[in-house]
N, C-alpha and C positions, 0 to 999 in steps of 0.2 A: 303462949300463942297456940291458938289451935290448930293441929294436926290437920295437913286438906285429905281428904277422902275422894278419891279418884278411882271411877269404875272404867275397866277395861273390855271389850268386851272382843273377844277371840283371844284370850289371856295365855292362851296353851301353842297361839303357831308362833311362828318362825320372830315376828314383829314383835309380837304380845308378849312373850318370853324373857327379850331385851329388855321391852321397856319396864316392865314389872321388877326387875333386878334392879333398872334403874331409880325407879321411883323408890325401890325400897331404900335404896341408899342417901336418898333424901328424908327419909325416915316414915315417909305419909302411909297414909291407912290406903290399901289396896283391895280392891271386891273384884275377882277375877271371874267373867262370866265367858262359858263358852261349852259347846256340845257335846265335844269330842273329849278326848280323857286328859287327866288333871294333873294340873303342875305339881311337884315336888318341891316349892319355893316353899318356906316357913314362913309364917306369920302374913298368911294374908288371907279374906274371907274367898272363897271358892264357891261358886254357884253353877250348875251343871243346868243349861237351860236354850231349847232352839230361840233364837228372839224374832223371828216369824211368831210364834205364839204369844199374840199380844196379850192374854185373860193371863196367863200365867208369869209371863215377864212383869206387869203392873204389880200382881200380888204377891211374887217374891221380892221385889227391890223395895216395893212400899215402905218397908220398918226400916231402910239404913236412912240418911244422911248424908246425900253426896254433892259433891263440889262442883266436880269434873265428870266429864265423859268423852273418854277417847271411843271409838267404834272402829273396830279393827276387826268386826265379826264378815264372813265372809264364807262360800261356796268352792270347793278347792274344781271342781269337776265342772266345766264351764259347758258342756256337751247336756249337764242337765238344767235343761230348760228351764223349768219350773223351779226348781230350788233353787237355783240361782238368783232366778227374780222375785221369790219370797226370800231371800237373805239379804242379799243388797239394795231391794229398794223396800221392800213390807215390812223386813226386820227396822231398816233404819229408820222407817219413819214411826215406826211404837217406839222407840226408841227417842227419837227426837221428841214424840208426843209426851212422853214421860217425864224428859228433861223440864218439858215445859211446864208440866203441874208441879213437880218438885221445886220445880225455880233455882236449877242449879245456875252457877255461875258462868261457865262457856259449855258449850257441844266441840266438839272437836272432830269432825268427819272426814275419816284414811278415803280419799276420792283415788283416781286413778286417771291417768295417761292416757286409757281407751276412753275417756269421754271426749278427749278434742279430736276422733276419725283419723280423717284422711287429712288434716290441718297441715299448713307447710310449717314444716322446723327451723328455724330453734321458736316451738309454741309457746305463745304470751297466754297470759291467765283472760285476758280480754276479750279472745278468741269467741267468736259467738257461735255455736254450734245448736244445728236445731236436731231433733230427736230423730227425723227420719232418716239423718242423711247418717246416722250409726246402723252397723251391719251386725252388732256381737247383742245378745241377752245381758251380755255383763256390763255391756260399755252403757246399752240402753238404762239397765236397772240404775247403776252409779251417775249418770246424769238426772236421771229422774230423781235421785235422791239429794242431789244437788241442790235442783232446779225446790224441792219439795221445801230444804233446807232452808233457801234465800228468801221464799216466799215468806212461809211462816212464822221468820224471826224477826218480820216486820208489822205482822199482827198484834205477838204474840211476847215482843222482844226477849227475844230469846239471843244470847250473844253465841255465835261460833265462826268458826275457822275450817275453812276447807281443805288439805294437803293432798295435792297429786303427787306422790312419788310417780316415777317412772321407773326405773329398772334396781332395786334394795337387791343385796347379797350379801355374803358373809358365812359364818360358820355357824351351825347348825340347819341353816335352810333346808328345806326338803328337796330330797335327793333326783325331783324326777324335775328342777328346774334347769336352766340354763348350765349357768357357773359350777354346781356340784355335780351334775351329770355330766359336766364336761369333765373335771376333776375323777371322780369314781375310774372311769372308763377307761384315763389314762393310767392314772395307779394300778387297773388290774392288765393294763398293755393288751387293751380288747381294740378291734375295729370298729367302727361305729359311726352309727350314719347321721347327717348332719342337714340344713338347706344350703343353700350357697353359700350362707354367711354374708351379703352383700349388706345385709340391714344395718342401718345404723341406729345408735342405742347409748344412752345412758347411765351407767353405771356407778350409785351410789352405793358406800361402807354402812351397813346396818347399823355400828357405832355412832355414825352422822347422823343420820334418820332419824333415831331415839333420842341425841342432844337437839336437833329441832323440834323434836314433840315436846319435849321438856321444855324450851323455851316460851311453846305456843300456852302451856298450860299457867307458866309464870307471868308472862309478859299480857298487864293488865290491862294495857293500852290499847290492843290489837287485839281485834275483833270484827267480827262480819267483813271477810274478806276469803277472796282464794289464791291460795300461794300454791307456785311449781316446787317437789324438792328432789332434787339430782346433784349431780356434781358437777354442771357445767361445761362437762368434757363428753360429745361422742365419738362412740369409736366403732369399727365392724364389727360384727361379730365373728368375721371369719379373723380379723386379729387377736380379739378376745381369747377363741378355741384354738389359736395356735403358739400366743401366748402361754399358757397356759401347758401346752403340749413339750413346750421349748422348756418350760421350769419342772418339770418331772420328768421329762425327758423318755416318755414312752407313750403310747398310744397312736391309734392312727384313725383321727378323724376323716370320713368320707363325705365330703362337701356335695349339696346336689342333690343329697339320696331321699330326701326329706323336700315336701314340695311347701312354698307359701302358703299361711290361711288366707280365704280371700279377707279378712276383715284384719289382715297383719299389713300396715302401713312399710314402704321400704325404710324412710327416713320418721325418726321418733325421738326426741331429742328438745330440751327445753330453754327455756328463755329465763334465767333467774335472777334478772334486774331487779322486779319487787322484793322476791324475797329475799337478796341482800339489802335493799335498801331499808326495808320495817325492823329484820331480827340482825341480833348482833350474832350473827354464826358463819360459819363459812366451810364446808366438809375438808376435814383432814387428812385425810387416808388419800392415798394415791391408789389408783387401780392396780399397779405393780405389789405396791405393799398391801394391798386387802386382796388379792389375789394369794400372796404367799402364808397370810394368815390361814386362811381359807384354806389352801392347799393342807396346811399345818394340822389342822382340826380332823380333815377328815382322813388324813392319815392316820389317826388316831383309833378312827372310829371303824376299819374297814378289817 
């Protein structure tokens, strides 16, 4: 049986890391494309490429053969404007364009949370959200890439799947997020400033995340659709950061010091009826035990 060939592309962050250890372990041929500096994982094709540059993105992927395409590529600095909106909506759509002269098998497009606003929670994937009524570069770009996604694959039939996570974490994530900045800060028994914490939020194990993506990649059936994926469970964030504070047992979070974005929803938090009802998965990890994993990692690393 042939081998699937599965290009990822943001192969190097926090997401793209996982899932590539994962795929490898199912043995498949992996093309890890991304801008920033390169994985350390054996045996998988490595490609160093912005995918805003459509002339150059076509005429390096041209020569492989690929199956799959997860799009995990991405702008980490949401403050710049422009890059932002060449990554997430100009990269995805050379990207999508490309799938579709190759004729691969599914698109698989990492969407996000901030595409359904100021939506009331726990948000259904049905949610109709129109473009103006988004306040962020980023929510704007990942809709429009959406919206570009849906269109297209009806022209074009191009089969894909949409995933909004809402709030992934875990160990290795980059240190200026939520959950590891919180962690850092208490392991050095530093003060540090916080918002009220009042937001509620979703909290899915990065472990979870990457067995759904692997589902979406296997599961032949399912297609041209958008699924939520979380855990089911929100919780504050001021419990989160004092959770957290209670299990290393030092640090001193200052709640308040830190003002809302105005484009930060208070309640954020998902509706995951479809996507239990299509994939056969269900997140394992408890926030208590992916919290202590976590905790575990970066003790290691500090």
């Amino acid at each position: 049986m042939k081998k699937k060939t599965v290009l990822i592309t943001g192969g190097t962050g926090f997401v793209g890391t996982n899932l590539i250890k994962k795929c490898k372990k199912k043995r498949w041929n992996v093309i890890s494309l991304s801008l920033n500096r390169q994985n350390k994982i054996k045996g998988i094709k490595e490609i160093k490429l912005n995918v805003s540059n459509r002339s150059l993105l076509f005429k390096k992927l041209n020569k492989f053969n690929i199956d799959y395409v997860i799009n995990l590529a991405g702008h980490i600095n949401h403050h710049e404007k422009k890059k932002t909106y060449d990554t997430h909506f100009k990269g995805c759509k050379n990207l999508i364009d490309f799938s579709i002269k190759k004729k691969i098998k599914k698109f698989i497009q990492i969407g996000s949370s901030v595409e359904y606003g100021f939506s009331k929670s726990p948000i259904s994937e049905d949610e109709n959200i129109s473009l103006d009524k988004l306040k962020s570069t980023y929510g704007i770009s990942k809709l429009k890439a959406s919206n570009y996604l849906a269109k297209i694959s009806k022209e074009k039939n191009l089969k894909y799947i949409i995933l909004r996570p809402f709030l992934i974490y875990g160990p290795g994530q980059s240190v200026n997020r939520l959950i590891p900045n919180t962690i850092i800060n208490c392991l050095k028994n530093k003060n540090f400033p916080c918002s009220n914490g009042k937001q509620s939020r979703d909290f899915l194990y990065i472990d979870d995340f990457t067995n759904l993506l692997i589902k979406c990649i296997q599961n032949k059936k399912i297609y041209n659709n958008i699924f939520n994926a979380g855990s089911g469970k929100s919780v504050r964030v001021k419990i989160v950061i004092n959770i957290i504070k209670k299990l290393i047992k030092k640090g001193n979070p200052i709640f308040g010091k830190i003002l809302l974005r105005k484009d930060e929803p208070l309640e954020l938090y998902p509706n995951l009826n479809k996507t239990f009802k299509y994939f056969d998965w269900k997140p394992k990890k408890q926030l208590l035990e992916g919290l202590l994993e976590t905790i575990k990692y970066y003790k290691k690393s500090i």
